[in-house]
C-alpha positions in Angstrom: 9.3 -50.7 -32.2 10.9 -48.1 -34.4 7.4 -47.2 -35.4 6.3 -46.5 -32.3 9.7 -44.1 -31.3 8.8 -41.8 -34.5 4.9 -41.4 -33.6 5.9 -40.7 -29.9 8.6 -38.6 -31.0 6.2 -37.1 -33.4 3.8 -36.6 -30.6 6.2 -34.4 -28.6 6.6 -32.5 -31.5 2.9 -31.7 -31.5 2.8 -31.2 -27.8 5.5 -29.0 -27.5 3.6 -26.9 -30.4 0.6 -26.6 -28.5 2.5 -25.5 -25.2 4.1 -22.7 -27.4 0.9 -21.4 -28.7 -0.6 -21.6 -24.9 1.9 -19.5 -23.8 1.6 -17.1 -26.6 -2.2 -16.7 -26.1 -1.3 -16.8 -22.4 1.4 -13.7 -22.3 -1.0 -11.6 -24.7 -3.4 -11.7 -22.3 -1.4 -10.7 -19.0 0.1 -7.9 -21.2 -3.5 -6.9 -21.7 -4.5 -7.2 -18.4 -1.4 -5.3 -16.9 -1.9 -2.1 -19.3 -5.8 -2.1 -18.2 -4.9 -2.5 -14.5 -2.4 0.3 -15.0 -4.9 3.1 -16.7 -7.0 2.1 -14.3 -5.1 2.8 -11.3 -3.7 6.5 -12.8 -7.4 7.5 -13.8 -8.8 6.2 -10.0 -5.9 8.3 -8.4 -7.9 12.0 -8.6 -10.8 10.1 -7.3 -9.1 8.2 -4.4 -7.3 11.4 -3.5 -10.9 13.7 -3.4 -11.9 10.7 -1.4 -9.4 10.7 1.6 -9.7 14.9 1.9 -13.6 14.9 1.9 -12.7 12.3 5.4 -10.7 14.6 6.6 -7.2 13.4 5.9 -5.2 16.8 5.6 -1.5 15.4 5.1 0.6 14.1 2.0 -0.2 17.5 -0.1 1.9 16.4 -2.4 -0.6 13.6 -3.7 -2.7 15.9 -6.0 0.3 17.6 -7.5 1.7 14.0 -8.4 -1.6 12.4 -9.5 -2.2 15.3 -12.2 0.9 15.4 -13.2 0.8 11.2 -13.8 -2.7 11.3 -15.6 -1.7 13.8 -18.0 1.4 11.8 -18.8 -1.1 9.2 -19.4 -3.3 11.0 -21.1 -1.1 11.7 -23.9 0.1 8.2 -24.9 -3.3 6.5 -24.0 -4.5 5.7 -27.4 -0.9 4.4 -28.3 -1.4 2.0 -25.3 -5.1 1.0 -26.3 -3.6 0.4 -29.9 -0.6 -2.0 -27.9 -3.3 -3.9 -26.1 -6.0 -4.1 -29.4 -2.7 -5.6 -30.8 -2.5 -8.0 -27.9 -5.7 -8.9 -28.4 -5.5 -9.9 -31.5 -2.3 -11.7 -31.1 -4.2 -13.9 -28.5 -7.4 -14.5 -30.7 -4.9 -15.7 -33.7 -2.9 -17.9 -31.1 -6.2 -19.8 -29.9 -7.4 -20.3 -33.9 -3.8 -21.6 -34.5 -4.7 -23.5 -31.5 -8.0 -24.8 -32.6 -7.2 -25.4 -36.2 -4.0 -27.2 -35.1 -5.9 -30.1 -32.6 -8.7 -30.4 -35.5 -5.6 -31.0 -37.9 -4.1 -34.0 -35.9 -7.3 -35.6 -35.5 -7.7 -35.5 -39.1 -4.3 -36.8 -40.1 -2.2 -40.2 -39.9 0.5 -39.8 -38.0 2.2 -42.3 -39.5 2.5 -41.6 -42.7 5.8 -39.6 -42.9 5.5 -37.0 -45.4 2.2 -36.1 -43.8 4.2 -35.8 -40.4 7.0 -33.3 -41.9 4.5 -31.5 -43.6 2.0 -30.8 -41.1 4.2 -29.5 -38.0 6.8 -27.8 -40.8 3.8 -25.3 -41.6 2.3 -25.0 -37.6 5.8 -24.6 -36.6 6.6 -21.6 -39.0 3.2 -19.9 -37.7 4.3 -20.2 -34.4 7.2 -18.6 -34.8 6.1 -15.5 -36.4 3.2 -15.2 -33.4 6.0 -16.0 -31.2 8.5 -13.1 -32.7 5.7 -10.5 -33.1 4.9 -11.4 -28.8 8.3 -10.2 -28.5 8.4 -6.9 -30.1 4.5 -6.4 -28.6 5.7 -7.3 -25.1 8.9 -5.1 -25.5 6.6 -2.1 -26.0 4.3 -3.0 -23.0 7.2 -3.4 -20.5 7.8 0.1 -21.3 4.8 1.3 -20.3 4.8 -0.7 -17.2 8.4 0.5 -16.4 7.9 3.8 -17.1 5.1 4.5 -15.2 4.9 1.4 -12.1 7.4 3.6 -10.2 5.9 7.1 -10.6 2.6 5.2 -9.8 3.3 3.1 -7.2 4.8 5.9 -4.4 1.4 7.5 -5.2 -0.6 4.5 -4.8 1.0 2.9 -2.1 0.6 6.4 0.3 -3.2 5.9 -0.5 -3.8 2.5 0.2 -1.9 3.8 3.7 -4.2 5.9 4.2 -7.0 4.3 3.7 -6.4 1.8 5.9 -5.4 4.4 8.7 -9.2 5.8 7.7 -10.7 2.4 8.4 -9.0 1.7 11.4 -9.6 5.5 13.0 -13.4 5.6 11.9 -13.7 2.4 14.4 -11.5 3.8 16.9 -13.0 4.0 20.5 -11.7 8.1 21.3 -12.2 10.9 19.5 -9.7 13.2 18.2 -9.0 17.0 19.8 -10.2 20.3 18.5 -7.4 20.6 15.7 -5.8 17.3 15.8 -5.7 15.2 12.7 -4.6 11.3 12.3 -1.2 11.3 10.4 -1.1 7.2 10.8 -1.9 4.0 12.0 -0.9 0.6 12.3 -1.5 -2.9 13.3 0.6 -4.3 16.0 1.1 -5.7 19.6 1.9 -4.7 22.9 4.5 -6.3 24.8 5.2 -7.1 28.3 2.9 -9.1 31.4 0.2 -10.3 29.0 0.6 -9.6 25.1 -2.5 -7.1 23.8 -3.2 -6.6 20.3 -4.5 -3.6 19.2 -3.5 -0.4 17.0 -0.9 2.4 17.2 -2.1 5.8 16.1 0.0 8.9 15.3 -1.7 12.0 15.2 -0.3 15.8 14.9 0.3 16.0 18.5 -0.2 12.2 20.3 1.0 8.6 19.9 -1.8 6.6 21.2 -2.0 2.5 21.2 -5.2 1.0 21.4 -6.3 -2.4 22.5 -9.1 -4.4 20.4 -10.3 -7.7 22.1 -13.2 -9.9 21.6 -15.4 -10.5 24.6 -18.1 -13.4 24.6 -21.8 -11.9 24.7 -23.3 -15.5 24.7 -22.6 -19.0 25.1 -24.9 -22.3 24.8 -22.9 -24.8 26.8 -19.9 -23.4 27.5 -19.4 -22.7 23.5 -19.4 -18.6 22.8 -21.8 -18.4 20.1 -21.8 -14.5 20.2 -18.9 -12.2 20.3 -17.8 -8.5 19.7 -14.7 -6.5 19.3 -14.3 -4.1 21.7 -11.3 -1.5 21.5 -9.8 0.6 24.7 -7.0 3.3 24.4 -4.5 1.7 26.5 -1.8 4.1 26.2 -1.7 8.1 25.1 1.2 10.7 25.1 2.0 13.8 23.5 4.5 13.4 20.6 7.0 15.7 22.6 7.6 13.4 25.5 8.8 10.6 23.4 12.8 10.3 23.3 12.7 8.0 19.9 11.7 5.3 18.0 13.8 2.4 17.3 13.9 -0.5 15.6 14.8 -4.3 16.8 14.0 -8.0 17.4 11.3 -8.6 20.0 10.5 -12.2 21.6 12.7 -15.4 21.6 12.0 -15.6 17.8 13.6 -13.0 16.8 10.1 -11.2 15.3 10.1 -7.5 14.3 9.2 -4.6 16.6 9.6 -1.2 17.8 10.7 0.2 20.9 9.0 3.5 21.3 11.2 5.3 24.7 10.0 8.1 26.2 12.0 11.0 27.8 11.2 9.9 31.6 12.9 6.5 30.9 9.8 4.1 30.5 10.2 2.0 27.3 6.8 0.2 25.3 7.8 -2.6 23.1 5.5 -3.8 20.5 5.7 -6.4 17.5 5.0 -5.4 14.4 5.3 -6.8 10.6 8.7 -5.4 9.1 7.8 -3.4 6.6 5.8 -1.6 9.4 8.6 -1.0 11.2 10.6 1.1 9.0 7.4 3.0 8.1 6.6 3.8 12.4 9.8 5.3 12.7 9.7 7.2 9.0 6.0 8.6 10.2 7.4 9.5 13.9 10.4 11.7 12.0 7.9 13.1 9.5 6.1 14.2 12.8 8.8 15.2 15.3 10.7 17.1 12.8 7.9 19.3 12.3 7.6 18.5 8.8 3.9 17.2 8.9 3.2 20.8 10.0 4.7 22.0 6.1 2.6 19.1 4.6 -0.5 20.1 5.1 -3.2 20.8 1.6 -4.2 24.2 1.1 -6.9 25.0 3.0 -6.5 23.0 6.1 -6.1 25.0 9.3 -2.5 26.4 9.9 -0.5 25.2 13.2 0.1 29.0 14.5 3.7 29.0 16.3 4.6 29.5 19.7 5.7 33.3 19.8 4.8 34.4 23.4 7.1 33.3 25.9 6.1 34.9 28.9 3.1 33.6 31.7 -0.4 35.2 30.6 -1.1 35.6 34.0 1.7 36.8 36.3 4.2 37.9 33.5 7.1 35.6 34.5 9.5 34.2 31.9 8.5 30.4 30.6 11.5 28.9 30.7 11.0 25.0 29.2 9.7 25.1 25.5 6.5 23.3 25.4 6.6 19.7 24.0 4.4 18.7 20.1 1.4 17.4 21.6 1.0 19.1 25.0 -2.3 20.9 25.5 -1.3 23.1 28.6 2.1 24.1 30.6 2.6 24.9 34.2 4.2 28.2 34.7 7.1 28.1 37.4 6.3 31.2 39.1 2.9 31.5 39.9 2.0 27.7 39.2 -1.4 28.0 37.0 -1.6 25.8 34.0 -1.4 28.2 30.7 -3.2 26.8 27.6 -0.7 26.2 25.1 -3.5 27.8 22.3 -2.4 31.1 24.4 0.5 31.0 23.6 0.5 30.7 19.9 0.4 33.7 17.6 -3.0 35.3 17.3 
């Protein structure tokens, strides 16, 4: 009996030795993998950026200014960090031969024979433990890199992958956009009220649009819709200026997460949206209203020339009501024709 107690306490011992040497092996080689993923995401950026202009995506100018200044960063401490993860490498190749050599070892041996017992996980152990302490310093130096340059990364990153979804989803859209408007955002979300719609919200320059995509059943082989198709419909569409605000708040009995977009005659939309979307509709509404998209523009797009004439092109009357973001056309008070807001703008 007492037999059996040491080999299955000597069996622990191994086991325990071999899940210490996994891990090691294992650790190396997400270390590895994080570094690669990371220089692969910095030298992408100038790429992914050259990407979403040549679509037409005029906003965020600030992307190519922060995407050099991150891959030169880079650039000048890449071969330390190929040298961290060649080390890491190699740490994980030793940790699978001590591995390897260790299982070929106990089938070799006779675990009961005592000495043999203290001998043979004495010198494992002591291997392990260097493997284990040289993880540590390796792993120190590659949480540095990941610390240091996650953050500056992932703001970059994080406004392209926005945008590239918005490009997806405005690509399919069923409208087109106006002579000079451009698509700021889009999102995923639903329309509430008599009948929930699903469907997209789109901020442009100068409109907030929400579109409705539904399937509709093109065949059926009894009674069973074997065919379908999306179809999407614009649903709703006003210029920026005529909304009051954006809020956020619970919509439904289940307390899920939506907006409440009001507009300046009274009508309110409601529509559910994930949470994280709903900070980011009302951040993207300010960035518009506030005339700030107007500042963030990359050189070389077309300038938003400002309103400077104040007076009717037609009769010469005063125009008293400054014209809203978004509207195409005012009516003048005096004579009643529409006047094209482009008239008004500095020539």
């Amino acid at each position: 009996m007492r037999m059996d107690t040491v080999e299955n306490q000597f069996m622990r011992e191994f086991e325990s030795l071999e899940t210490r040497i996994e891990e090691i092996d294992r650790e190396s080689g997400n270390m590895v993998a994080e570094l690669g993923k990371l220089g692969s995401s910095i030298v992408e950026l100038s790429g992914r950026i050259e990407d979403i202009r040549r679509r037409g995506y005029i906003f965020r100018s600030w992307l190519e200014k922060d995407a050099k200044k991150l891959e030169e960063m880079w650039r000048k401490e890449e071969e330390s960090v190929k040298k961290l993860m060649n080390d890491l490498s190699k740490l994980s190749d030793r940790a699978r031969e001590i591995l390897d050599r260790l299982r070929r070892r106990m089938r070799s041996i006779d675990v009961t024979v005592g000495n043999i017992r203290i001998n043979f996980l004495g010198f494992y152990r002591s291997e392990i433990e260097d493997l284990e302490e040289s993880l540590r310093e390796h792993k120190s130096q590659a949480q540095d890199y990941l610390g240091r340059y996650g953050g500056k990364l992932g703001r970059t990153r994080d406004a392209l992958n926005r945008i590239e979804k918005t490009l997806k989803i405005i690509e399919e859209a069923s409208f087109n956009l106006k002579e000079g408007e451009n698509i700021v955002e889009a999102f995923r979300a639903t329309l509430m009220g008599d009948g929930k719609k699903g469907g997209y919200i789109h901020f442009t320059d100068s409109r907030f649009l929400f579109e409705e995509e539904r399937e509709i059943v093109l065949k059926k082989v009894l009674f069973i819709a074997t065919k379908k198709k999306k179809v999407r419909e614009v649903l709703f569409e006003t210029p920026i200026g005529y909304i009051k605000g954006v809020t956020k708040g619970r919509v439904g009995l289940l307390e899920w997460t939506g907006i409440y977009v009001n507009l300046k005659e009274g009508r309110e939309l409601v529509f559910d949206v994930s949470g994280n979307d709903a900070d980011r509709i009302i951040e993207v509404f300010e960035y518009i209203e506030s005339g700030e998209v107007d500042r963030d523009r990359v050189k070389g797009a077309v300038e938003v020339k400002p309103i400077v004439k104040l007076e009717c092109p037609y009769c010469g009357a005063p125009i008293t009501r400054k014209p809203e973001r978004g509207e195409v056309a005012i009516k003048c008070e005096y004579c009643g024709k529409l006047i094209p807001i482009e008239k008004l703008r500095e020539e």
